[in-house]
N, C-alpha and C positions, 0 to 999 in steps of 0.2 A: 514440528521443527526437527530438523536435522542435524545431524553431527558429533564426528569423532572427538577424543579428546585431544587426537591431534590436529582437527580442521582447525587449519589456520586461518578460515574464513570464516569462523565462529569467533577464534580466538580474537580477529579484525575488530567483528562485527562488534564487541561488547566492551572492546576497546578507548575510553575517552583519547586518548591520543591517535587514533588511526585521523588521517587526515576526509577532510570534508568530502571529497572526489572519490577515497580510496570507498567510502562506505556506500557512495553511489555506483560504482563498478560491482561492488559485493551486491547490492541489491537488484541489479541490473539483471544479473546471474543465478542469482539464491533466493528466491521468493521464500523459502523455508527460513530463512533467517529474520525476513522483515520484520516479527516480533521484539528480536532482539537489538536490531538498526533502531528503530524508532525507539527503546528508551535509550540508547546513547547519547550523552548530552551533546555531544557532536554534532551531530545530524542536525542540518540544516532545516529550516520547516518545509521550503519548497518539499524537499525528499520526503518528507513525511506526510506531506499532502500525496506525494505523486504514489506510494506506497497506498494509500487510505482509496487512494483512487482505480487503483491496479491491484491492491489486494484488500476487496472490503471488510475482510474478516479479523484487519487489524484495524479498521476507524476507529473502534472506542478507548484505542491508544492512546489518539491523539486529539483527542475533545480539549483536553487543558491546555494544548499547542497555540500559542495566541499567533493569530496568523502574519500569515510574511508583509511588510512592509516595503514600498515601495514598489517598482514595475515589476510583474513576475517574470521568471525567468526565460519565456517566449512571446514576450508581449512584439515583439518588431517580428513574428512570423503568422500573418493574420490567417494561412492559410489550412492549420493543423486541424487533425480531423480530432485528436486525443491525445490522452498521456501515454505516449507508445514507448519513451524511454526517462529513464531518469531524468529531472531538470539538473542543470550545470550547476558547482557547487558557487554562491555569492562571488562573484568576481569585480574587478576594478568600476565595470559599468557594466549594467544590466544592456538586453536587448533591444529599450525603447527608444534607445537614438536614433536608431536608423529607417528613420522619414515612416514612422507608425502613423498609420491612417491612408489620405487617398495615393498620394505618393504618382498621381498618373498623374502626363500629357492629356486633355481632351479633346478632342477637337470638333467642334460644335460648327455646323452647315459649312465644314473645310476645316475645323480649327483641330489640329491634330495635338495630340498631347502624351504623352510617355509617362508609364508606370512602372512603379518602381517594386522590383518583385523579389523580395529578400529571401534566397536560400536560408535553409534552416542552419545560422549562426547561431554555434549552439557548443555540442560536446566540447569541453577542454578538452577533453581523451579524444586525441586523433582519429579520425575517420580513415577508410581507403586503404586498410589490408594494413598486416602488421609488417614490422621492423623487417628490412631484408637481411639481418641477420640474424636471425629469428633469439627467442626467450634467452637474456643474460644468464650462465650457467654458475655463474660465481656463487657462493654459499653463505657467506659471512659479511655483517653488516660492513665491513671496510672493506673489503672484495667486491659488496654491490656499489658502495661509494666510489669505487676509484674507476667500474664501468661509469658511473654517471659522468665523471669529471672529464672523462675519453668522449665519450658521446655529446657532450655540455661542448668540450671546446672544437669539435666536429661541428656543431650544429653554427656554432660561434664564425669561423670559417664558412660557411655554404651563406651563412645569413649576410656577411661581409659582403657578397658578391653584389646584393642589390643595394645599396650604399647610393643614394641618390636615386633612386628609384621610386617616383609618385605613389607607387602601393607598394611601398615595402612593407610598411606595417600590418598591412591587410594582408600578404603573404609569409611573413616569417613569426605572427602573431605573439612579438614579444613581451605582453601581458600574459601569455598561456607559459612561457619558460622564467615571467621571473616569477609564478608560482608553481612551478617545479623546484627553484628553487627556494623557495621560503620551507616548502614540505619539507628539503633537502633537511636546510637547518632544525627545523622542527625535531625530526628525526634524534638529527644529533644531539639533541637535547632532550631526547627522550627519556622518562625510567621505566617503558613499560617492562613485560617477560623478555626476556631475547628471539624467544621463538616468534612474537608478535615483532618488534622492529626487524628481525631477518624476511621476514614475511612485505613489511610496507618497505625497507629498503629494496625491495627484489623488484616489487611495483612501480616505485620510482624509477628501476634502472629499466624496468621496460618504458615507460611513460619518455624517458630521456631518446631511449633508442628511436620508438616509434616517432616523437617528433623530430629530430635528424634525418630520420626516414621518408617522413612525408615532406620536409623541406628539399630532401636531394631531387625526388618525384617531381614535387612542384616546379623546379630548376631545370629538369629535363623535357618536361613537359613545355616548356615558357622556349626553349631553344628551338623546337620543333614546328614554332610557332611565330620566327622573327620576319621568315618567306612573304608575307603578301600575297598570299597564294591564290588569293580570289584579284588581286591589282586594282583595286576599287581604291577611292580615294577614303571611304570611309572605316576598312583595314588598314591604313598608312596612319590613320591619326587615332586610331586604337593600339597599335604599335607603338606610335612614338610618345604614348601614354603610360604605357605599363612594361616595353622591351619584351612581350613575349606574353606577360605573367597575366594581361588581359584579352580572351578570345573575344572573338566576334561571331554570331550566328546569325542566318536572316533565317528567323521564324518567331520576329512579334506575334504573328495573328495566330500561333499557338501555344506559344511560350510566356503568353504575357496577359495578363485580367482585362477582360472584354469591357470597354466604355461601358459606364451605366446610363449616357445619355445614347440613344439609338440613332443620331445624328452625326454620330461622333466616331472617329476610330483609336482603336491605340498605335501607333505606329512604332513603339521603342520601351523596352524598359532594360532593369538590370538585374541578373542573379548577382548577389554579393554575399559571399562564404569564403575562407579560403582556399575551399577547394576547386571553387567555379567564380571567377571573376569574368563575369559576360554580360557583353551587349547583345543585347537583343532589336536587332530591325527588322522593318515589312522585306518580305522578296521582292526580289527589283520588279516582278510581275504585277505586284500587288502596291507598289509606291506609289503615295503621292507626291508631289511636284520636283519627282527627278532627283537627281543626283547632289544638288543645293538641300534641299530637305534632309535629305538622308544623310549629308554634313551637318546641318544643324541637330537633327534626331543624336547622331550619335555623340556629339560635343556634351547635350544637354544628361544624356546620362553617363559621359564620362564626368561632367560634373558632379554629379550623386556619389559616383565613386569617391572623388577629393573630399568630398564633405565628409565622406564616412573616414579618410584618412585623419581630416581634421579633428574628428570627436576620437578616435580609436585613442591618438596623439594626445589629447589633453589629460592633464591628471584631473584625481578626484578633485570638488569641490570647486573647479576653476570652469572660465566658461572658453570656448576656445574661439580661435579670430574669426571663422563665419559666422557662429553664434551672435557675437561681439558685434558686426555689420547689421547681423539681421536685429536686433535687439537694439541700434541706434537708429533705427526707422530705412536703413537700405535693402530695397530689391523688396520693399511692400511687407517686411518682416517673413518672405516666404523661401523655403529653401529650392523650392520649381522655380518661382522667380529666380532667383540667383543662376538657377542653373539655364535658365534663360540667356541672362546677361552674360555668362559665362561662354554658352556659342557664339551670339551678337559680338560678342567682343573680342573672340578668338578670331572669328571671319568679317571683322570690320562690315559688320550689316549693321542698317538704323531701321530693318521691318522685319517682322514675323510670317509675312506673305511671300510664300513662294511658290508663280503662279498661280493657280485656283485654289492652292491649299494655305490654312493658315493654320501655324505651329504654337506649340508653347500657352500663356499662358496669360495673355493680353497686355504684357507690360512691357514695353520696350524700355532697357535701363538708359538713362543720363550718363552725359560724359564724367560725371564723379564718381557715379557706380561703377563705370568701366575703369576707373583707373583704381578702385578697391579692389576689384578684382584681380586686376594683375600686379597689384601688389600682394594679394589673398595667395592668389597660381607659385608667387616667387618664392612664397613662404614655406609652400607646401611641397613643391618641388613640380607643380603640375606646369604642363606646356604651356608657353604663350606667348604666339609671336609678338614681334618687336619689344 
């Protein structure tokens, strides 16, 4: 192990007050330290698993670690090859809400079926380059506080604009800033050294900056994006979904986990991160039953989208209003069924057949489903005609 007497990433690391996140950034960076993270009583157990796993010459640290309960903290990304970063520190809802397991469309001798293909929904600490005003220069714990409170009502502002926007939640991810500030107060309530709170205050003002930063990004990025550039009907209803904040790509048949039935194709899934809100369908070269399909394909994983607005939006302990349908025996208890009924019902169809090809997921919903539904869409703020 490493370090001066004045490494303030020592001084972090050994810290009980440094917050859960900040000792995850430290260990992300300072393998030399991990001795000292892992007995922090701080430190989450994920972190000290992912340490035990990434640096095995600290395991016999953490034998007495009773292990994590509940979903760990990548469970809804089935695709990771290892522990290549820190796990995120315990948050509001772990990663297994978001449709863990088959999550596809199948489509069996025509039956086409869309998977759902989850970006790694993950770091609190923003992704995608830092703050474009680069490292807060301020010195003094109230000098980093009062960057936060400029950046806080910055980000506050840029967030306002999506205000009725079906994936606001999903883009301005205000579960990640209202633990920026709980740190904030933490902080203020601190009695560690002064040199250790100037140190997690300075953290925090960047953590403040970077997310302001990557919300202005994301906002600029969603503008560039209102055009219809392709004039397809199924960019017009991925538009009138997200205003921007949701792209569209046709490269299913690369972008998306191959049927496990060999009768089968996937025609559709979705990356869902905040960074990358996309639909994924076949190229028009590669589609099945034309332009109606490829309305239903895309409907069906803008539904996935809302469902994950749905769970983002509810708090702990509560079950939220799709849950609520699917747990009173509607749409077969499945959330592909629902996101079934959800196309059916947006484009007033009573079949899954279109043309040779048959979509979805074998259950065409009843006129009671359909009208959950568009009471489900009104609630969430998602499209639906009439």
């Amino acid at each position: 192990m490493t370090g001066a007497p004045d490494d303030l990433d020592l001084l972090a690391a050994a810290d009980p007050a440094t917050p859960p996140q900040r000792l995850a950034d430290i260990a992300a960076r300072r393998h030399d330290l991990h001795a000292v993270i892992v007995t922090n009583p701080s430190t989450y157990p994920e972190l000290r698993q992912w340490i035990a796993d990434v640096n095995p010459g600290h395991a016999q640290v953490q034998i007495a670690v009773p292990p994590a309960s509940g979903v760990p903290p990548y469970a809804g990304a089935p695709y990771g090859s290892g522990p290549v970063a820190p796990p995120v520190a315990p948050r509001r809802k772990g990663l297994g809400w978001i449709f863990a397991g088959c999550g596809c469309v199948t489509l069996v001798a025509g039956v086409v079926i869309a998977a759902v293909v989850i970006g790694g929904l993950g770091a609190s600490t923003a992704g995608g380059g830092g703050s474009d005003r680069g490292p807060p220069t301020a010195s003094t714990v109230e000098e980093q506080l009062a960057v936060i409170r400029t950046e806080s009502a910055e980000y506050e502002k840029l967030a306002a604009q999506l205000d009725g926007n079906p994936v606001a939640p999903l883009v301005t991810q205000p579960a990640r800033f209202q633990r920026l500030q709980a740190d904030v107060e933490a902080l203020k309530a601190s009695t560690a050294l002064e040199k250790v709170r100037q140190a997690q205050a300075r953290t925090l003002a960047e953590r403040a900056g970077q997310y302001r930063s990557d919300l202005q990004r994301l906002i600029t990025a969603a503008e560039g994006r209102r055009a219809n550039a392709s004039g397809t009907g199924e960019e017009q209803l991925v538009d009138s979904a997200g205003n921007g904040f949701i792209d569209i790509q046709w490269n299913a048949d690369s972008a998306c986990r191959t049927s496990d039935d060999p009768e089968s194709t996937t025609v559709g899934c979705t990356t869902s991160n905040p960074d990358q809100l996309i639909v994924h369908i076949l190229p028009r070269e590669k589609r099945l039953g034309g332009d109606q399909a490829a309305r239903l394909t895309t409907l069906h994983e803008l539904a996935h989208l809302h469902q994950n607005v749905d769970v983002e939006t509810t708090s702990d302990g509560e079950v939220g209003p799709a849950m609520k349908l699917k747990n009173a025996g509607l749409f077969q208890g499945s959330g592909e069924v629902m996101s079934d009924c959800y196309a059916l019902t947006y484009l007033g169809l009573y079949s899954l057949s279109v043309g040779d090809a048959t979509l979805g997921y074998g259950y065409v919903c009843n006129d009671s489903e359909r009208q959950a539904i568009r009471e489900w869409a009104k609630t969430i703020h998602a499209p639906m005609p009439g």
